[in-house]
C-alpha positions as CSV (number, residue, x, y, z in Angstrom):
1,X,9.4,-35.0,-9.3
2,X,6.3,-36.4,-11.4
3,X,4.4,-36.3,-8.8
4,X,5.0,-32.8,-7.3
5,X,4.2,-31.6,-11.3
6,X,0.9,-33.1,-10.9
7,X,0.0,-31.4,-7.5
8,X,1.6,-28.1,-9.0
9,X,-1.2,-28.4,-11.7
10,X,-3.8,-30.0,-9.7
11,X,-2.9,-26.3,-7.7
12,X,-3.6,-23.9,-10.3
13,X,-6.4,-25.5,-11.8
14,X,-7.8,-25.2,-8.2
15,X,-6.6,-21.2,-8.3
16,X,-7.9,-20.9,-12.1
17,X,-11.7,-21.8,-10.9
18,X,-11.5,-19.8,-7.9
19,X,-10.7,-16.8,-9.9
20,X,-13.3,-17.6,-12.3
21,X,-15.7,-18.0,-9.7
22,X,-14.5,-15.0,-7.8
23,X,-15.0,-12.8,-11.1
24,X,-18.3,-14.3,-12.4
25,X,-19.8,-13.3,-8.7
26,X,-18.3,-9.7,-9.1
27,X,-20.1,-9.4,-12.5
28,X,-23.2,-11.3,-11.2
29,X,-23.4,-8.4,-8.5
30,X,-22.7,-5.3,-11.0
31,X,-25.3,-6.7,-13.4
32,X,-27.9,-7.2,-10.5
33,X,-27.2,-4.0,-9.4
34,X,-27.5,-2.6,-12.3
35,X,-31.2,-3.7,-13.4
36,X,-31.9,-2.7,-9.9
37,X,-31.3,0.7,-10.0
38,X,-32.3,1.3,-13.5
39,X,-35.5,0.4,-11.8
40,X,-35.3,2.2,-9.2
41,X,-34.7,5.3,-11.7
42,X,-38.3,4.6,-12.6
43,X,-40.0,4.7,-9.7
44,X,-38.1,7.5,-8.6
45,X,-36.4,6.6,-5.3
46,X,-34.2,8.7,-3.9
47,X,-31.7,5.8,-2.8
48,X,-30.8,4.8,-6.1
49,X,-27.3,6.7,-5.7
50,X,-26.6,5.2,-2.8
51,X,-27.5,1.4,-3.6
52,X,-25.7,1.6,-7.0
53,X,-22.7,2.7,-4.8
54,X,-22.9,-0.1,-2.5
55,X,-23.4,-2.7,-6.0
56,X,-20.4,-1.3,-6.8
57,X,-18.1,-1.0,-4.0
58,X,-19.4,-5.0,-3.5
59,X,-18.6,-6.0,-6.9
60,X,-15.2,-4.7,-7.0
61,X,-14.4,-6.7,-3.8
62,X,-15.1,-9.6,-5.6
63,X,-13.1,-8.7,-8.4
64,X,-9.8,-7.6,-6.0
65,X,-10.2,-10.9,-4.3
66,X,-10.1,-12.5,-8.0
67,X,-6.6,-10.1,-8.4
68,X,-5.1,-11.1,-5.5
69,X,-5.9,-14.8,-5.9
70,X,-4.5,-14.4,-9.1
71,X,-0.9,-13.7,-7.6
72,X,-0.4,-17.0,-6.3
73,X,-0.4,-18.7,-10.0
74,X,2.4,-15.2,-11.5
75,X,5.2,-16.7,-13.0
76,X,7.0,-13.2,-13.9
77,X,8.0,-9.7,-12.3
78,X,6.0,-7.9,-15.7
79,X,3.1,-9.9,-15.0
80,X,3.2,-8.7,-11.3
81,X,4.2,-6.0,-11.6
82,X,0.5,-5.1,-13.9
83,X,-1.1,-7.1,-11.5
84,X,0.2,-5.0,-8.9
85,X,-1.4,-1.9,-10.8
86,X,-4.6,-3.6,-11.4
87,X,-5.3,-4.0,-7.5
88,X,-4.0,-0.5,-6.6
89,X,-6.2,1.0,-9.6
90,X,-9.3,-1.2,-8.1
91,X,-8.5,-0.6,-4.0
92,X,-8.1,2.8,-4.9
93,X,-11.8,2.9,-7.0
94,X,-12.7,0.8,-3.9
95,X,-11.8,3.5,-1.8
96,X,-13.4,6.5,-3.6
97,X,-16.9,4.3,-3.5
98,X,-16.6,3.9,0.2
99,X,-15.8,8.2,0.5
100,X,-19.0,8.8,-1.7
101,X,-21.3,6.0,-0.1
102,X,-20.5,7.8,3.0
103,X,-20.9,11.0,1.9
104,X,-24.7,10.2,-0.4
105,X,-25.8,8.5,3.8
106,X,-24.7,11.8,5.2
107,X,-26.5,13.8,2.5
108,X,-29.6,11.4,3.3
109,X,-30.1,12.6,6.5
């Protein structure tokens, strides 16, 4: 029984870090993006729109992967239950991005 306690913790500590990980890179991205359309701003491309979209619609993959990675380690129906609404809330942001990325390419040209 020891033992399976030790691979059970060996487990979330495994799921802990790749949340971590899968968050750090969804911020990493939203930062990046960001700088580089604050940039962009200043020399006045007419893309920015666009490629903050995209920044966007990337980073909150990365952060939905974090969500549902964090299901395997729930221990309670409240905790999944806000979990649950965390990853509809972000698909459905995920969603919208997509709508306006296509509609900003169609606008483009």
């Amino acid at each position: 029984m020891e033992v399976l306690n030790q691979i059970e913790g060996v487990f979330q500590l495994i799921v802990q870090y790749g949340i971590l990980m899968m968050e750090c890179v969804g911020v990493t991205i939203l930062l990046f993006t960001a700088v580089k359309s604050i940039w962009l701003i200043f020399i006045r491309d007419p893309h920015v729109r666009l490629t903050l979209a995209k920044g966007i619609a990337l980073s909150l993959e990365f952060k939905l992967g974090g969500e549902v990675l964090r299901t395997v380690i729930v221990r309670e129906w409240s905790e999944l239950a806000i979990l649950g609404a965390i990853i509809v809330l972000r698909g459905a942001l995920t969603f919208l991005i997509h709508w306006e990325i296509k509609t900003e390419e169609a606008s483009l040209k």
